[in-house]
C-alpha positions in Angstrom: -41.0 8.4 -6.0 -43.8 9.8 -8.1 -45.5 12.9 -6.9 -49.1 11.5 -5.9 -47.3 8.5 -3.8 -45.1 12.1 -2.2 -48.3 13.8 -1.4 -50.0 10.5 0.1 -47.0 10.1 2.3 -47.2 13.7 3.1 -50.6 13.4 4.3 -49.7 9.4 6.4 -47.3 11.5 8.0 -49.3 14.5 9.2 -51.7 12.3 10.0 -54.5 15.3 10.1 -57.2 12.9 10.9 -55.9 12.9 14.2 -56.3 16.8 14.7 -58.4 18.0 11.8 -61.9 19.5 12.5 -64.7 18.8 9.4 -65.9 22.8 10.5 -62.2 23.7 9.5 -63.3 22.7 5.9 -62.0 20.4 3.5 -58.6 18.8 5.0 -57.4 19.1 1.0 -57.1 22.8 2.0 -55.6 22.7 4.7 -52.3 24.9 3.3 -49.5 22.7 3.6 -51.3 19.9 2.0 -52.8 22.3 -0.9 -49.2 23.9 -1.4 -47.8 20.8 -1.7 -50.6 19.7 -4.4 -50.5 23.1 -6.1 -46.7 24.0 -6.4 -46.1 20.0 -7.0 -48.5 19.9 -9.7 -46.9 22.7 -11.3 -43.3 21.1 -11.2 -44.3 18.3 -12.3 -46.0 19.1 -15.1 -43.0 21.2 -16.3 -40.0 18.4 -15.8 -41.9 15.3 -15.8 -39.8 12.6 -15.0 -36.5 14.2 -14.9 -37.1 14.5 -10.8 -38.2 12.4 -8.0 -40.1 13.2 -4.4 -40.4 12.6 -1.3 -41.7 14.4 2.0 -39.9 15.7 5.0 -40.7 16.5 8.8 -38.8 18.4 11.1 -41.2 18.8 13.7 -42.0 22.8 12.7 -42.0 22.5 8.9 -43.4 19.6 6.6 -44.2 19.1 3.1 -42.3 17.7 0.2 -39.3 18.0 -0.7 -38.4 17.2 -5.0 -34.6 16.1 -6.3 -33.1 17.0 -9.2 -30.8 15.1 -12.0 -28.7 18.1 -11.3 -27.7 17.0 -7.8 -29.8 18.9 -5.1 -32.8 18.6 -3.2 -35.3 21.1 -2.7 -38.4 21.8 -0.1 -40.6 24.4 0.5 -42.9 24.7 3.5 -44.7 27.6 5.3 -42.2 29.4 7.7 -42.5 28.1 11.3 -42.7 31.4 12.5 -45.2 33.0 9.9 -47.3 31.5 7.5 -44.6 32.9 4.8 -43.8 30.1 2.2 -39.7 29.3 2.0 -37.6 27.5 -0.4 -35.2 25.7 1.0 -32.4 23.0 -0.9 -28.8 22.3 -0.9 -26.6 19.7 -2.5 -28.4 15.9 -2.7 -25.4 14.1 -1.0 -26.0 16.9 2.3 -29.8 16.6 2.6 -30.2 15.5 6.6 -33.1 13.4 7.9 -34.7 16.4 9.4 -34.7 18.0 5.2 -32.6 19.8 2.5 -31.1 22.5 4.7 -28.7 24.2 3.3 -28.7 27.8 5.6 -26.8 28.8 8.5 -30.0 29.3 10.2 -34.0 29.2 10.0 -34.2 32.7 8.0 -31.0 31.8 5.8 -33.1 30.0 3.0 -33.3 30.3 -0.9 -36.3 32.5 -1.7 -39.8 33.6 0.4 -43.1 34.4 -0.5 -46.5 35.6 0.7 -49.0 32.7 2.2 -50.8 30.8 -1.0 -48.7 32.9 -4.0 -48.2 29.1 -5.0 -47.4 29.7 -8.5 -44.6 32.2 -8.0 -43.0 29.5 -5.5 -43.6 27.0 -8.1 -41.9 29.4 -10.8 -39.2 30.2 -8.8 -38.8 26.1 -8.1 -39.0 25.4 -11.5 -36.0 27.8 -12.8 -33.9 26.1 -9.6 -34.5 23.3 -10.9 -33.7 24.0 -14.2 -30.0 25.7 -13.2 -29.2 23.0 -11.5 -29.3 20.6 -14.5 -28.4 23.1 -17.0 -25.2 24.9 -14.9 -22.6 23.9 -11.8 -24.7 25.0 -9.4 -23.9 27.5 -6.0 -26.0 28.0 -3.4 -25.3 32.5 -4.1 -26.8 31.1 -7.8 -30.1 30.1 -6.3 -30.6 32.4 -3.8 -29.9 35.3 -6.9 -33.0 33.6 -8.5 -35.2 33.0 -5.2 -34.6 37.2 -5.0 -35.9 37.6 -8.4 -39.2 35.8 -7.9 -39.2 35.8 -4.2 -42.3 38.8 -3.5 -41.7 39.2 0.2 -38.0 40.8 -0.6 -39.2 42.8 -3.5 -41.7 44.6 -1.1 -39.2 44.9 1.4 -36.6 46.1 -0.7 -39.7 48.9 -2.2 -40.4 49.6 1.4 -37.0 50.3 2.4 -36.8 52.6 -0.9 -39.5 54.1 0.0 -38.5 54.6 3.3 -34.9 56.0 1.7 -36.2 58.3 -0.8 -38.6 60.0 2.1 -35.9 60.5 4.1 -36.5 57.9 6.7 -40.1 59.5 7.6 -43.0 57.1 7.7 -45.0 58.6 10.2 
């Protein structure tokens, strides 16, 4: 599937017309719908053709998910307990109907970020990507790249520095 006919299905799925409120704003940015816009644009206009999307629901998390000639699938979606953006992919052939898990558990994913740093997400999704066509690909390799781009565990790893170098006082 192309990205546009992704984000359409995205957006039948959701169904926000249901829900949404015109005082909200526009429904185009509402965040899951504009991170799936943004950070798809973005891949897309790095590898073209050489993936394919679709969308995925698991009742907490939606968005779209994008497969690679490389053999995985990858998602990313705001965090169901915070409004922190995850990446989230495992091998193609293991993807599940509920997404591309590939964790032990909620917090075990590939990279996060702040809400809306869309284009860091998208970087980080990009050079995925690109690993898994260019290299065998294990799930330690990714999340070594999600901790290079991924900006909520460089400031937690400063803070904790921090926190280290001062002797544990914060007060």
């Amino acid at each position: 599937m192309i990205l546009q006919s992704a984000i359409e299905q995205h957006r039948r799925e959701q169904n926000p017309e249901g829900y949404w409120d015109d005082d909200l704003g526009s429904i185009d940015d509402y965040a899951p719908f504009a991170m799936a816009r943004i950070v798809g644009g973005i891949v897309a206009s790095e590898l073209g053709e050489l993936v394919s999307w679709s969308s995925f629901d698991n009742c907490r998390e939606h968005g779209l998910t994008v497969s690679t000639p490389g053999g995985w699938t990858f998602c990313w979606y705001e965090h169901r307990n915070s409004d922190v953006v995850h990446i989230e992919g495992c091998p193609t052939s293991e993807v599940r109907e509920w997404g591309p898990y590939g964790g032990d558990d909620k917090w075990d994913t590939l990279a996060e970020f702040w809400p809306e740093t869309y284009e860091a997400v998208a970087k980080c999704l990009v050079e995925m990507i690109r690993h898994t066509i260019e290299s065998s690909t294990r799930r330690a390799d990714l999340k070594a790249i999600g901790l290079r781009h991924g900006n909520v565990e460089l400031e937690r790893r400063r803070h904790w520095a921090s926190f280290a170098r001062d002797g544990g006082d914060h007060a």
